[in-house]
N, C-alpha and C positions, 0 to 999 in steps of 0.2 A: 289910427287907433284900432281899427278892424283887422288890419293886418297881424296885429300886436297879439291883437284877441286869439285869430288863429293860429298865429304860431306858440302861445302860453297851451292853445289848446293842442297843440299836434305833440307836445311834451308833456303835457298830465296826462295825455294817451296812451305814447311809450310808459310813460312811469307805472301806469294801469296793470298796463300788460306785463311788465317786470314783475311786479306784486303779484301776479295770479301763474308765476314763473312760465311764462312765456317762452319758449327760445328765443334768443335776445335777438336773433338772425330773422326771426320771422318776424317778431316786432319793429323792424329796422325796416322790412319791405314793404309792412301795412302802415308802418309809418310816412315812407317811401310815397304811396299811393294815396296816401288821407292826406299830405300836402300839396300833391299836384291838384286831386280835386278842387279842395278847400282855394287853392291860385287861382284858380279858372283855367288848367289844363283842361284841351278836351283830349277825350277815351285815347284817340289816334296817339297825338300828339305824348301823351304818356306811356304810352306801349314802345314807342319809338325811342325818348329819350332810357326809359329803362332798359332796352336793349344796347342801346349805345353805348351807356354806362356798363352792362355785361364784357362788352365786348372789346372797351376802349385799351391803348394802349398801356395805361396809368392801371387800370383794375387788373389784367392780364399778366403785367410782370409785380406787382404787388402779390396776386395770389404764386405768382413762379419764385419771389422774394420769402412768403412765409412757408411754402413748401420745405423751400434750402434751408430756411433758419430750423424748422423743425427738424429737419435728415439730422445737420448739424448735432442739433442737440441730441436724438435719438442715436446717432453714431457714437459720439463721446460718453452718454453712459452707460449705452450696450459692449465700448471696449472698457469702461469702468475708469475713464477718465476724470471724471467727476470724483468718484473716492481717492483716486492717486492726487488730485486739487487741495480736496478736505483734510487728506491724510498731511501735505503739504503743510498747508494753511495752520494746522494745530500746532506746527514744531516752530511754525514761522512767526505767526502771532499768537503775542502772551496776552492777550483776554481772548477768551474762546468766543464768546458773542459776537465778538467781530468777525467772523465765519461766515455769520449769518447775512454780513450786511456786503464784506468785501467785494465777492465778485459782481453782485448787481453794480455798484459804483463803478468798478474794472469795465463790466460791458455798457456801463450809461456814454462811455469816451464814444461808443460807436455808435453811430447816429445810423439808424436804421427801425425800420417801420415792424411793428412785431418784436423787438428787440428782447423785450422781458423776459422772453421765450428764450434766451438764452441761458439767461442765469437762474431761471423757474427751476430745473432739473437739481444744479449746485447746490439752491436755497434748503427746496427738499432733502436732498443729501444729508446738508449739515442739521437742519430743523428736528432730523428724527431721534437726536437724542435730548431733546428740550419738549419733545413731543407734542408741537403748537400746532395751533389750529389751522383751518383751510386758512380763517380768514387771517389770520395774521401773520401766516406765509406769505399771503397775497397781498398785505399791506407792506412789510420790509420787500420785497422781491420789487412791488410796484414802486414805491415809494421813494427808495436809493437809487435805483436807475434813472433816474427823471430827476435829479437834484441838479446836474449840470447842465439843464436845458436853458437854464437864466445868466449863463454867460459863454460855453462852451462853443467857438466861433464856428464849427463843424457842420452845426445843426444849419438846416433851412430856412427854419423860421427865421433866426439872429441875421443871417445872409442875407435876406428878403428886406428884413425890417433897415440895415445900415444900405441897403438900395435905393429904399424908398424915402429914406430921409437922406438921402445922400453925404452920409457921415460914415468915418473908417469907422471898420465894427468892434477894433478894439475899445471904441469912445463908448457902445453899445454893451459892450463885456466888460471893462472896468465899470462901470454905473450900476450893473446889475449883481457882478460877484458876490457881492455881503447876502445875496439872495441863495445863492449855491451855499455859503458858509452857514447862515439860519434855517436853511431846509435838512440840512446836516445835522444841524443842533438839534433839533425837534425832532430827531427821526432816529439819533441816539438815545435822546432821553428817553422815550418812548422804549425804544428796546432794551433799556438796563432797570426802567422802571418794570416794562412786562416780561422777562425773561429771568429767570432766576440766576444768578452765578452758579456757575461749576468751573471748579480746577481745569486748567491745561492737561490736555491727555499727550501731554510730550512722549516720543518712543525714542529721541534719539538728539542730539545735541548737532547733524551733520549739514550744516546748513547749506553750503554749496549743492551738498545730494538732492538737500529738498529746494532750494532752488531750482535745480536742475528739472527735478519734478514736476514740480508747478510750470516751469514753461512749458515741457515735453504735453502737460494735461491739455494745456492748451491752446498746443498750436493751431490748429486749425483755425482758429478766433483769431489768434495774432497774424497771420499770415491773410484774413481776410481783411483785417485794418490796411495792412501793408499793401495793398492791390486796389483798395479803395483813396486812402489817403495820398499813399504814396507815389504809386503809379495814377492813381484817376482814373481810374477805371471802372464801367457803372456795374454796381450792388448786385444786382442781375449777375451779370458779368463774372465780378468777384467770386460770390457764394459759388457760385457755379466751378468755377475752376478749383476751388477750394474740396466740394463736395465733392469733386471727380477725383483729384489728389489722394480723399482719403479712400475711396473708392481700389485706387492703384497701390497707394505704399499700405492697406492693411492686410492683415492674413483671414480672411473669410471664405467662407466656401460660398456657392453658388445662393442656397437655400439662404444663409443668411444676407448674404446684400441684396436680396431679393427681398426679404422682410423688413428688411429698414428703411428701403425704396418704401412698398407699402402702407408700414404704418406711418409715414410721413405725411401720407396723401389725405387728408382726411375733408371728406364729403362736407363732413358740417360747417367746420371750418371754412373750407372753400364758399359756399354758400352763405357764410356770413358776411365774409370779406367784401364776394359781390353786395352782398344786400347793404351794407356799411358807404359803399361806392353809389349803388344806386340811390341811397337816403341824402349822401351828399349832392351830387348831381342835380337832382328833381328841385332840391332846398335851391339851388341856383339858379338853374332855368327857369322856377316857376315864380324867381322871382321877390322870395323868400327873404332872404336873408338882406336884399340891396333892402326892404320895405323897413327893417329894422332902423336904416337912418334917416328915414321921413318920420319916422315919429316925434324924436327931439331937435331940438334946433343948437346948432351951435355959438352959444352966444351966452354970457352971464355965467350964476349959476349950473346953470342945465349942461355948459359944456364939460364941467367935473363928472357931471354922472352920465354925461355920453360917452366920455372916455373910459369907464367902467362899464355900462350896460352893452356898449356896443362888440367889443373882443369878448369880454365873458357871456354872452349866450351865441355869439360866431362859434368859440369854441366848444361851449357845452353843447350846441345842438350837432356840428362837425366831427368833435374830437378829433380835428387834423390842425398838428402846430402852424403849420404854412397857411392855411386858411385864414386863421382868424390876423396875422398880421396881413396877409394879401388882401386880403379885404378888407380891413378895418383904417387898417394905418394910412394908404392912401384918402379914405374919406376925414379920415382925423389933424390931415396936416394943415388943416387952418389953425386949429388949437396948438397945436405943435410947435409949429411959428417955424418958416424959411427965410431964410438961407441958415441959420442958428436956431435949430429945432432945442425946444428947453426938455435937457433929459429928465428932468423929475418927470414931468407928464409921460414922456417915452415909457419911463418907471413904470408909471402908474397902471396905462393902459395894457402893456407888456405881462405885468402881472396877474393882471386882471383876467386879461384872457387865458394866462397857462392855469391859473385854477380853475378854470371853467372846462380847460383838455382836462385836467388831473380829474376831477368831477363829472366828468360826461360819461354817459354808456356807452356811447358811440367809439369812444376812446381804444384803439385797436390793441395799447399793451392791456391796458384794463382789462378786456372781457377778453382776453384770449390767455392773462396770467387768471381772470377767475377761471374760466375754462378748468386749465389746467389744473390747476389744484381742487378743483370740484367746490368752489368755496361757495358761499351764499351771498351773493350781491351787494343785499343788503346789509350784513354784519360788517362788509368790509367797509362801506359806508359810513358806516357808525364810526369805523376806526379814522378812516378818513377824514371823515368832513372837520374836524379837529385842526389836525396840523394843516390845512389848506386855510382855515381862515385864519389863526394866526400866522400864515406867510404875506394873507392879503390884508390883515391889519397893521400890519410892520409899515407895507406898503401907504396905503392911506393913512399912518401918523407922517411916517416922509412927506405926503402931498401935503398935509391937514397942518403940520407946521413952516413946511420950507414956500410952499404955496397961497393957501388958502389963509392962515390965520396973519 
């Protein structure tokens, strides 16, 4: 229970320091540092692992990953790719608010870390003539890229989880789909209740042109899928080829790809990402996160709300989707049941944990789409915490009648 105590406390800490607006980057490192204490790290011993975590392979091409995604983006709407999208999109789809929502779902197929940050720019774009706010930029942009994490075979997490229960992951992806379908629903209704209608600004009936449009917008995106999916090739790797590509076939002079280079690079950024790596890290080594399943015991009762407590605060304290199944799911497969793991529970715990990522600060699309849009944390929160608990009530009537009652 001690353990418990301290990690409730190392979270009303960060929450603290959020409240009194903190750089979320520096709250992530004092964070970082009040959990190794609080373990019984000594001084050495934490300077070490924090370094480690600076320097590790995993933190290193992750900050080289949100670089590229940034260029990315800062390339496509410095050549004004994003309006030739938007200007697309209007002739292509006849309700205009689905503008708003399209390309974040388009970039959710791409399973990549920082991701939001692709369609952040797009959202912007089309949002300026409904004139919304940070935070509800921040809530569609966030919101619709993250709807296919609950069946979408691509992602790591899903991979991880049909590993460890050793079942084909389409048994994993059919079980959970109605959950991509209801994150959808909620995330429409939402945008037709708070977005006004306005008419189609159609300019032209040429649909093959604006087809043609909409892909030329954005190749760079499609052609990074195709190097990733298709070839297999690592995300690193990919962006990279991609970024150099546009690098070669655009018409820029020296000054300006030297400025796009630049403002891609962004110190805070950087500095968060590490700090996000180190808060993960320390939470493991110190020991942290394994103390979370000595508390309950699996058995009766207690083992429904272990399969809950245990993925949703792996994930709210991480914000990394692989985490909380690499960790949780193998502790959880007594409950589970082998060789014929029972997928309602799979259900249950699965969801359990992704609203705990969707919820978390730590959560890398989160605070790098609030980032962007300058939004306030907390409003988005408000917007939030909403349609996360009706995703994870859906869930617990599934357990609450097909299980439990």
């Amino acid at each position: 229970m001690q353990d418990l105590l301290r990690i409730v406390l190392v979270v009303l800490i960060l929450l603290f320091l959020l409240k009194k607006k903190v750089d979320l980057g520096s709250a992530l490192f004092l964070g970082a540092i009040l959990s190794g204490l609080l373990f019984g790290l000594n001084v050495k011993l934490l300077v070490l692992d924090l370094f480690k975590a600076l320097i590790s392979f995993e933190t290193l091409s992750l900050i080289g990953i949100i670089i590229l995604v940034l260029y990315l983006g800062n390339f496509l709407q410095a050549r004004g790719n994003f309006k030739i999208l938007v200007d697309s999109l209007k002739d292509l789809v006849p309700e205009a608010r689905l503008i708003l929502v399209i390309p974040s779902i388009f970039i959710g197929l791409l399973p990549m870390l920082g991701g939001a940050l692709m369609s952040a720019p797009i959202v912007k774009e089309a949002g300026s003539r409904w004139k919304l706010s940070p935070a509800w930029l921040t809530f569609l942009n966030y919101w619709f890229r993250h709807i296919w994490e609950y069946c979408w075979p691509l992602y790591v997490n899903l991979i991880m989880a049909a590993a460890i229960l050793q079942i084909p992951i389409k048994k994993i992806s059919s079980v959970q789909f109605p959950f991509t379908i209801l994150a959808a629903v909620i995330g429409l209704t939402l945008l037709f209740k708070h977005v006004p209608y306005l008419p189609k600004e159609s300019k032209s009936n040429r649909f093959l042109k604006n087809l043609y449009s909409l892909f030329f917008s954005l190749w760079p995106i499609l052609l990074a899928i195709v190097l990733i999916f298709a070839l297999r090739l690592h995300m690193l790797i990919s962006l990279a080829i991609t970024a150099f590509l546009t690098q070669i076939l655009s018409r820029m002079n020296l000054r300006e790809r030297l400025s796009l280079v630049w403002k891609s690079i962004s110190l805070k950024t950087i500095f968060l990402l590490a700090a996000v790596m180190m808060f993960k890290r320390i939470l493991d080594t110190s020991g942290a996160l394994i103390s979370l399943t000595q508390v309950f015991r699996p058995e009766g009762v207690s083992a429904y709300f272990l399969l809950f407590a245990i993925p949703f605060l792996l994930g709210l304290l991480t914000g990394v989707n692989h985490a909380f199944v690499g960790i949780s799911f193998p502790i959880l497969l007594p409950i589970f049941g082998l060789p014929n793991p029972d997928m309602v529970l799979v259900m249950f715990a699965y969801v359990s944990g992704f609203v705990g990522i969707l919820l978390s600060p730590a959560h890398l699309c989160l605070i790098l789409t609030v980032d962007y849009f300058q939004a306030d944390l907390r409003s988005v929160f408000r917007i939030l915490i909403w349609p996360c608990l009706i995703v994870f009530m859906a869930s617990f009537l599934v357990l609450l009648f097909l299980r439990i009652l």
